[in-house]
N, C-alpha and C positions, 0 to 999 in steps of 0.2 A: 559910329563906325567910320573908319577912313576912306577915304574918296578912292577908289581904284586907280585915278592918275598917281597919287602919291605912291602907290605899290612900286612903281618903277620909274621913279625921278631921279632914280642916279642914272647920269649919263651915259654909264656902260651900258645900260636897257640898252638906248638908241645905237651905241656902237653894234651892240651883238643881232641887234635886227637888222643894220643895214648889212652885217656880213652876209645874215642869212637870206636877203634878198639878193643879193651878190651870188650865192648859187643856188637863186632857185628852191629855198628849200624854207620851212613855214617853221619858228622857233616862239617859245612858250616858257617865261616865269613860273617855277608850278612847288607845290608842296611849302614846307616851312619859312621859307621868305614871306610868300605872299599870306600864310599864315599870321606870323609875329609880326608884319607890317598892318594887318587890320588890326591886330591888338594890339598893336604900337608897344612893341616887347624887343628895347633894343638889347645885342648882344657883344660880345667884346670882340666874338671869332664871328666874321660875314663869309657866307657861304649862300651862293647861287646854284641853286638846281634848274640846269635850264634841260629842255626836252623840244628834239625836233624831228618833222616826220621823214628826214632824211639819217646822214651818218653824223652821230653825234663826231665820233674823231673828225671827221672832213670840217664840218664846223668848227671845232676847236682850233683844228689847224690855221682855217680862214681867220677865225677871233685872233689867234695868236699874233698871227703876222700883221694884223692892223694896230695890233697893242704892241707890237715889238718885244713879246715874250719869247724867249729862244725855248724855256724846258717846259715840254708837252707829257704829264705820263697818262699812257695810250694804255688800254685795258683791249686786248683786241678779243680775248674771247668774248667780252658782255658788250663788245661795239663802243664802250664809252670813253671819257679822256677828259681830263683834268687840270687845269690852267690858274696858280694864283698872281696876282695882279693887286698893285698896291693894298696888301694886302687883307685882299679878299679873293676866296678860295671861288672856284667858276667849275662846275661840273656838267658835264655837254654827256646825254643820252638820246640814242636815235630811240622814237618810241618804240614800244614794245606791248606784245601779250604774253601771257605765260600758260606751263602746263605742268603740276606739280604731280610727281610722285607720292604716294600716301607715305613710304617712309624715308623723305627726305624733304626740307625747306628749301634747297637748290631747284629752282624751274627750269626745264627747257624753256627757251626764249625764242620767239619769232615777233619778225617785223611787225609792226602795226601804226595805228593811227592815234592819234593825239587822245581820241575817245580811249581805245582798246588801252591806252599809259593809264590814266585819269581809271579806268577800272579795276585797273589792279593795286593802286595805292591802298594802304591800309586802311586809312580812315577817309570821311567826308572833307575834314578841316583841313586833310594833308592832299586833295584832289584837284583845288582851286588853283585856277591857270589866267595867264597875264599874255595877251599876244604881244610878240614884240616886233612884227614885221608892221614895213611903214603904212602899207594903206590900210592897214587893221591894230593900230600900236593901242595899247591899252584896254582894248578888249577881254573883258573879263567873261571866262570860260565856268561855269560852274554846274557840271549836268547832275550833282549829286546833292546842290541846298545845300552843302556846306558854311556861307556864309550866313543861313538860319540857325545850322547846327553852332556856328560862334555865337552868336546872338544870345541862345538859348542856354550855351554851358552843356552842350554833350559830347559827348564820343559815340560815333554812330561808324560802322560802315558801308562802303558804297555797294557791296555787294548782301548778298546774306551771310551773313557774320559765322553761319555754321560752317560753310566754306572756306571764307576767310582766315578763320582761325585754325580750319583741320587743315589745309595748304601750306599755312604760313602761323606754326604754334609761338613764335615768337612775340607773333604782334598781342598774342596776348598779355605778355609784359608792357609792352611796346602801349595797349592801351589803358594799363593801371600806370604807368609811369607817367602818360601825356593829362590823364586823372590827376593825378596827385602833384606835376608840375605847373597848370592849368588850373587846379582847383577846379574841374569841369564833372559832371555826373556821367558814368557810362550808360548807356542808354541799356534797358531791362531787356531786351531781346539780343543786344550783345552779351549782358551781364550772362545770362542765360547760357549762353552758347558756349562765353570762357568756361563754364563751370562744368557743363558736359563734356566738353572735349580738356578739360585740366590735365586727363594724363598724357596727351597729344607732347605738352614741353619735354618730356622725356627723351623726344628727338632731338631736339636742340642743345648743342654743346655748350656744356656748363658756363665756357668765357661768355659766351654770346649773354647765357642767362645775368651771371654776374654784374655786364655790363650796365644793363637795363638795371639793376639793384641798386648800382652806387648811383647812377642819375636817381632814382628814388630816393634815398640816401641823402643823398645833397639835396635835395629841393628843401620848400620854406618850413615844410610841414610833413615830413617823411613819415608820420603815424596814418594819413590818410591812405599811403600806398601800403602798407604790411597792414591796415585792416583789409582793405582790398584782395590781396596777395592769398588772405588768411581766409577769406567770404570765399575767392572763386577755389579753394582747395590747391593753389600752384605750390604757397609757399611749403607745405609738407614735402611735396614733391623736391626740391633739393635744401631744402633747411628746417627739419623737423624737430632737430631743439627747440628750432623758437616756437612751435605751436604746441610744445610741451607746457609752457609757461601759463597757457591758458588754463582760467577756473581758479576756485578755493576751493579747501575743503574746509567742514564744519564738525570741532565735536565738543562735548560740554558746552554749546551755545557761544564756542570762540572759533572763531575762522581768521585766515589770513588774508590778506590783498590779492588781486587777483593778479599774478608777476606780467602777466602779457599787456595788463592797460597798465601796471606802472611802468612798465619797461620802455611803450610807446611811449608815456609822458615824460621820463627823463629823457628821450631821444628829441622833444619836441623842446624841450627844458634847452640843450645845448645847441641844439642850433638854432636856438633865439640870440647864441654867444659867440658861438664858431663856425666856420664854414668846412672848419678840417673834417676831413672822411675818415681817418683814424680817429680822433677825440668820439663821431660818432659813432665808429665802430664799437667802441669801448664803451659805449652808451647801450649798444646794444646787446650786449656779452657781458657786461657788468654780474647780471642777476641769474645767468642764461644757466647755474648749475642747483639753483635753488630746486629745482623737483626732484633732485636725486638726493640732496640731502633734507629734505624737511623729514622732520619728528616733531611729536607732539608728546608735549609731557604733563601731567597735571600741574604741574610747581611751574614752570617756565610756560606753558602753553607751545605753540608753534617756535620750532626754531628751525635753522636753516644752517649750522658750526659747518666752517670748512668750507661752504661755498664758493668763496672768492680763490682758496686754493684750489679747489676744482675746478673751477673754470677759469682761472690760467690756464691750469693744464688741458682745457677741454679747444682752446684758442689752436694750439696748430691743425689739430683734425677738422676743425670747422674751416679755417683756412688752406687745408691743402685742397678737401673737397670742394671748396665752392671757385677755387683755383685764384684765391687771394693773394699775393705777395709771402712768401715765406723769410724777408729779410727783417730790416728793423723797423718797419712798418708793424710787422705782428708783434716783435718783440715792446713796442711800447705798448700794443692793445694788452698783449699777457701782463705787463706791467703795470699798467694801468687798472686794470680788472683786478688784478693780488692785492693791491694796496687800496681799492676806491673805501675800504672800510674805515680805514686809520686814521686818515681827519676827523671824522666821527667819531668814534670813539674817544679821540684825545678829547673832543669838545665836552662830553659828558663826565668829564673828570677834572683835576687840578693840571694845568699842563708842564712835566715838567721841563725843563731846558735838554736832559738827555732825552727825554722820548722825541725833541723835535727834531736834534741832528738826528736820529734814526731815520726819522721820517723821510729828510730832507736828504740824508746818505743814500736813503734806496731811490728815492724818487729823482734826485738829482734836477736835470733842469726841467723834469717835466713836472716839476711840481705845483705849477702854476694853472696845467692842463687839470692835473687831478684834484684840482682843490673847484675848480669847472665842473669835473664831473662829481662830486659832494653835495655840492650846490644843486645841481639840475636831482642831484638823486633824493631832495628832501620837496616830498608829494606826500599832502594828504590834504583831507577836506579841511583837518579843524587849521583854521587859519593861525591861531596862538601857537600852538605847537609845533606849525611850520616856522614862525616867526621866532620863538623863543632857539629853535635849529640852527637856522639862520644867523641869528642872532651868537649863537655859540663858534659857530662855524666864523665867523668875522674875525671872534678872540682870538681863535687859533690861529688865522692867518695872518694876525699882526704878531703873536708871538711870534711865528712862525722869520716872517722879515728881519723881528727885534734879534733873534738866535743867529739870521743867516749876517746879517750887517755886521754883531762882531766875532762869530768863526769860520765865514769862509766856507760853510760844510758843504752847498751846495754840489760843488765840482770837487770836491775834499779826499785826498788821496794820504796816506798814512805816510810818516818825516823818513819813514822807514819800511824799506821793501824787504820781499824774500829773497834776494841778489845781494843784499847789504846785509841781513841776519845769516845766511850761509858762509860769508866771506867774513865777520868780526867772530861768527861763532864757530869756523872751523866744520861747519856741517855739508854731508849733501843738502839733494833733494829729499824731502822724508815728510813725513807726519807730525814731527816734530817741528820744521819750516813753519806750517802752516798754522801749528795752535800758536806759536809764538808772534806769528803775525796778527790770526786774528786777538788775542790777548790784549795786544798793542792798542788794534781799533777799535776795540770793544771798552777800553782803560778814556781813551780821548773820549769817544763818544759819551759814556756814560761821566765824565768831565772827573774821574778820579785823577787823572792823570792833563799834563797842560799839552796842548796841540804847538810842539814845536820839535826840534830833533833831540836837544840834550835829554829830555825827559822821556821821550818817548825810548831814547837810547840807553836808558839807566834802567827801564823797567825791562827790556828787553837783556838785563843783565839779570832779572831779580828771577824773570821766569827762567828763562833757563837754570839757574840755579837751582828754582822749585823742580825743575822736572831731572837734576839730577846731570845736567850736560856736561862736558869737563870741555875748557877750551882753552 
């Protein structure tokens, strides 16, 4: 473990203590600094929670003007005020207690003591305090063994946790996220109490919940937080798709995989690859319409037809309610999810040069992304089978290069628009526009026809012809 002087060896400690000796008022390092500093977990964005038993603004102010920071934003109803400084962010609260409402996560707040702050912090690990006034500088505060609970690997809270989490439902995300970011155990008498009070998040507005999902989401190993999620009963509570996924069924002594551990292990699969939140969105929405379409047939056994087109289509309703993005953020998850089949499949076959500009027409430039998500979606025990997948999946993405190197398809736009078929053919806007169009890109792609203007221009004389046009 790290020495407590090293908690607060950057120089700003001593700047913000002598302010607060400058008026008299007692100021404290406290929560996830002094956190990721004993686990030596540096970060890109620094942020300071400092806490004193005076007015955090009146410190900020002080802080401010010894640093020659002109913009202060002042939060005056929660007393607090916020200061970045080469940039690192500085957050100044005068301590406090609280008194919550049973249906509301907003507490009344009154004054208190550096104790009464440190009690209402979520957890143990987020409670530990650093003084930073001169004749006490580097005194470490710790009334809840927080730095046993690091030692140890748990998530405990400072208070009894039934409290805790009926006050403040959020932390109970708040404590499967710091689990699974942490790699830490919740300790069995929190675990307990997320579970009884599970329906408590209901109070909590869906952004608030979301937030806490994508930092789950993003961390090393995002399957440890949705088993989590899955064990205290939250995740039913706003995304009940995904705990559809769970189980197989069995008949004629054939059963399927179970979709909710494969679904974790392609999510676990891409982000060993990517750090993107969409790629792993898609990871996790890939399989998300299989329980509505499974059938079981004697000749085929378990199928699943159609799924990937349901679940595009299942992608904006799960994004509107969980209050996801509804721009092109989804629109490549739905796109992604439609197509995650179609490298696959080409692999189990001859591949031919038309089915890859298809491929590579829809997918365009995310096809790089979904050949990602192919890859993490091939799990199973028997290692050959994975390998021989694998293996197939490589062909196609070299075919895949070989096709785009000599036609361009990736970003591939047809020699000839419906602006240019209306104007040589003498036509509106109509139905006829449109088969003539696609005709056109359906002639290149499938390589009847060569990807340039003249020929693309001469076919578009032939159909019209066929369909009878006079011009």
């Amino acid at each position: 473990m790290v020495k407590r002087r090293e908690i607060i060896k950057n120089p700003l400690f001593k700047k913000i203590g002598e302010c607060a000796d400058k008026i008299n008022a007692q100021a404290f390092v406290i929560g996830g600094w002094v956190r990721d500093s004993i686990l030596k977990i540096n970060k890109n964005e620094i942020e300071f929670d400092i806490v004193t038993d005076k007015s955090g603004i009146t410190l900020a102010k002080e802080v401010a003007k010894q640093l020659k920071v002109e913009k202060i934003s002042i939060y005056k109803t929660y007393g607090t005020a916020s200061i970045n400084y080469q940039n690192i962010k500085i957050e100044f609260n005068g301590a406090r207690r609280e008194s919550y409402n049973k249906d509301s996560r907003n507490p009344k707040v009154f004054k208190g003591t550096i104790e009464d702050d440190q009690k209402r912090r979520d957890f143990t690990i987020n409670a530990m305090a650093v003084c930073l006034n001169n004749d006490k500088y580097g005194d470490f505060i710790d009334p809840f063994d927080g730095i046993n609970d690091l030692e140890n690997k748990i998530i405990k809270t400072p208070l009894e946790p039934e409290k805790t989490y009926s006050d403040d439902p959020l932390r109970m995300m708040r404590a499967i996220r710091f689990a699974t970011i942490l790699d830490f155990q919740i300790d069995k008498k929190s675990l307990s109490a997320i579970i009884r009070n599970h329906q408590r998040l209901k109070i909590i507005k869906q952004e608030r919940i979301t937030e806490e999902l994508n930092k789950i989401i993003l961390s090393k190993k995002p399957s440890i937080g949705f088993k989590l999620l899955s064990q205290t009963k939250l995740l039913n509570i706003f995304f009940p798709e995904f705990e559809l996924l769970h189980g197989f069924d069995v008949i004629n002594n054939i059963k399927h995989k179970d979709n909710f551990k494969h679904t974790l292990q392609v999510l676990d699969n891409i982000s060993d690859k990517s750090n993107s939140l969409w790629l792993r969105w898609s990871a996790i929405l890939h399989d998300i319409a299989k329980p509505q379409t499974k059938r079981f047939d004697v000749k085929n056994g378990w199928t699943f037809h159609g799924h990937e087109h349901l679940g595009s289509k299942m992608v904006t309703k799960i994004f509107k309610r969980l209050k996801l993005p509804l721009n092109e953020n989804m629109k490549y998850v739905q796109k992604l999810v439609l197509l995650h089949l179609r490298p696959i499949a080409l692999s189990n076959k001859i591949v031919s040069d038309s089915a890859v500009r298809r491929l590579l027409f829809d997918a365009k430039n995310d096809i790089d992304d979904l050949m990602l998500l192919c890859q993490a979606d091939i799990t199973s025990k028997n290692e050959k089978k994975v390998a021989r997948y694998k293996k197939n999946l490589i062909e196609v993405y070299d075919k895949i290069r070989d096709v785009e190197k000599r036609d361009e398809i990736r970003n591939w736009r047809p020699p000839i628009g419906g602006d240019e078929i209306m104007s040589k053919l003498n036509l509106n806007p109509s139905k006829e526009v449109g088969i003539i169009k696609m005709k056109i890109q359906d002639a290149i792609l499938d390589g009847k026809i060569n990807n340039n203007y003249n020929a693309a221009e001469k076919y578009m004389y032939k159909i019209a012809k066929e369909l009878g046009i006079e011009y």
